[in-house]
N, C-alpha and C positions, 0 to 999 in steps of 0.2 A: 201120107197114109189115107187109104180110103176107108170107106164103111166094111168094103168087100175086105179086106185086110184083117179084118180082125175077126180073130177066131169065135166059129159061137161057142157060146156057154154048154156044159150037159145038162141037159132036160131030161127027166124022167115024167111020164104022169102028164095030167091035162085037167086042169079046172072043168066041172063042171060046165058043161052047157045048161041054157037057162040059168044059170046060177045068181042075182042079184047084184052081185057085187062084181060081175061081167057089166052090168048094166048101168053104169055108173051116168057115163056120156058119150056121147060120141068119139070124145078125144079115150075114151077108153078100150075102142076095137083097133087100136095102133095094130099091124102085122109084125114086129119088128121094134126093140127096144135096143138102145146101145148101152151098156153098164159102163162107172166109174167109180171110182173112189176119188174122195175127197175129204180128207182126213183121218179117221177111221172109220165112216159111214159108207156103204157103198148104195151110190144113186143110181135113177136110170132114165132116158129122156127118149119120145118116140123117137126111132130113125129116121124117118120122115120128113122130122123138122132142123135135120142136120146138114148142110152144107158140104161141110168136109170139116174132118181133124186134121191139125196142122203142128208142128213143134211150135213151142210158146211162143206169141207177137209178140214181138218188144214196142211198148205201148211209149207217148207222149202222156206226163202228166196231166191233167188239167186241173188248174186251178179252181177253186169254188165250185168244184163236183162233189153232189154226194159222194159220201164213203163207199158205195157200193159201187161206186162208177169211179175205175182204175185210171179209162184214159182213151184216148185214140191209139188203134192201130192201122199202120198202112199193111192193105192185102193187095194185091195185082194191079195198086192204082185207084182202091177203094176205102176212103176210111171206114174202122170197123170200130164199133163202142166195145171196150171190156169191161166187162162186168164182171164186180168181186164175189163170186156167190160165198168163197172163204169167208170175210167180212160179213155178207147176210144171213148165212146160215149159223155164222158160230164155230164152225168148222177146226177143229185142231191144226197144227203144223202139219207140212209134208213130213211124211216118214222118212228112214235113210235108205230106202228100197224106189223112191218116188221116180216115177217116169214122165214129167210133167207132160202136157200137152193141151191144146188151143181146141177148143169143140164152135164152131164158127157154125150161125144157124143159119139156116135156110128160109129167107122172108126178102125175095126179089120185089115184093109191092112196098116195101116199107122203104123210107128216105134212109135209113139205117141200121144195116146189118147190125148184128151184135155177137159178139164171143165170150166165153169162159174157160178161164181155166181149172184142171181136172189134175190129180195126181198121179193117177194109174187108170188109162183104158183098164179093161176089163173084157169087154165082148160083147158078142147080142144076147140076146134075149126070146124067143119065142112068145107073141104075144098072145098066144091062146095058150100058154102051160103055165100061164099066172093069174092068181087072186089079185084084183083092185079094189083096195079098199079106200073110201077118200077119206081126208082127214080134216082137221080143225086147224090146221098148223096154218098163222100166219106166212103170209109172204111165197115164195114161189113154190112150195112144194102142196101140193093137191091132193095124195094119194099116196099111201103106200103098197107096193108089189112085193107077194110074197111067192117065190118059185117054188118048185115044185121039191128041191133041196130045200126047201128051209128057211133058205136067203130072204132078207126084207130088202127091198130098196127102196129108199123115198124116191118117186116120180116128182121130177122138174116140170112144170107150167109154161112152157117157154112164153106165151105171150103174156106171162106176170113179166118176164125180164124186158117185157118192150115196153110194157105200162111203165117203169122203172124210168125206165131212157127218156117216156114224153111227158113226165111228172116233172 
């Protein structure tokens, strides 16, 4: 599955321009969000920093890893870190509706890729027809985006998941 694969979300409306909370950072004019659910929260991470989605890597243990670090996965001949964000966020059980799936990020400068897994894709996002607003919340989430339906979603940090990997 690629990024183009999945359907975009409906957007009505468009945040202001100039509006503050457009202005957050740089990582805040993303073009382009992918949405997921993970648990009963639905998240969202720029597209940009996405690789590819993949059905779930079947990971190697590793012993005396943080909790948050699932394991090794093999991709085309690459080990890839899985990262538990269920474990870091608190995250409820997959639902009986769950579609699991691999969100494998895009960081060809780094020694090591990293992935997550997501319950249910979701879709894109339009990055100008959402409010950023950042937040206080430890650990990877930064921001919450609220669309123009109504929807929150906590925005993922992905270079907190690599600070993770070299801690």
């Amino acid at each position: 599955m690629t990024l183009l694969d999945l359907p975009p979300m409906p957007q009505t409306g468009h945040a202001e321009s100039g509006s503050a909370l457009l202005d957050v950072s740089e990582r805040n004019e993303a073009d382009r969000y992918v949405a997921f659910m993970l648990g009963d929260q639905p998240y969202c991470i720029a597209a940009s920093t996405i690789a590819e989605v993949t059905p779930p890597l079947p990971f190697t243990f590793l012993p005396n890893a943080p909790a948050n670090i699932s394991g090794l996965a093999p991709l085309r001949g690459e080990a890839v870190a899985v990262v538990d964000l269920r474990e870091m966020l608190g995250s409820g059980d997959q639902g009986p509706n769950a579609r699991p799936k691999s969100v494998v990020l895009n960081a060809t400068d780094l020694p090591t890729r990293a992935s997550f897994e997501v319950d249910q894709m979701l879709g894109t996002i339009d990055g100008k027809s959402i409010e950023i607003t950042p937040t206080e919340l430890p650990g990877v989430i930064d921001a919450e985006c609220r669309s123009a339906d109504g929807t929150v979603y906590r925005r993922i940090d992905p270079l907190s998941i690599y600070y993770l990997l070299d801690a």
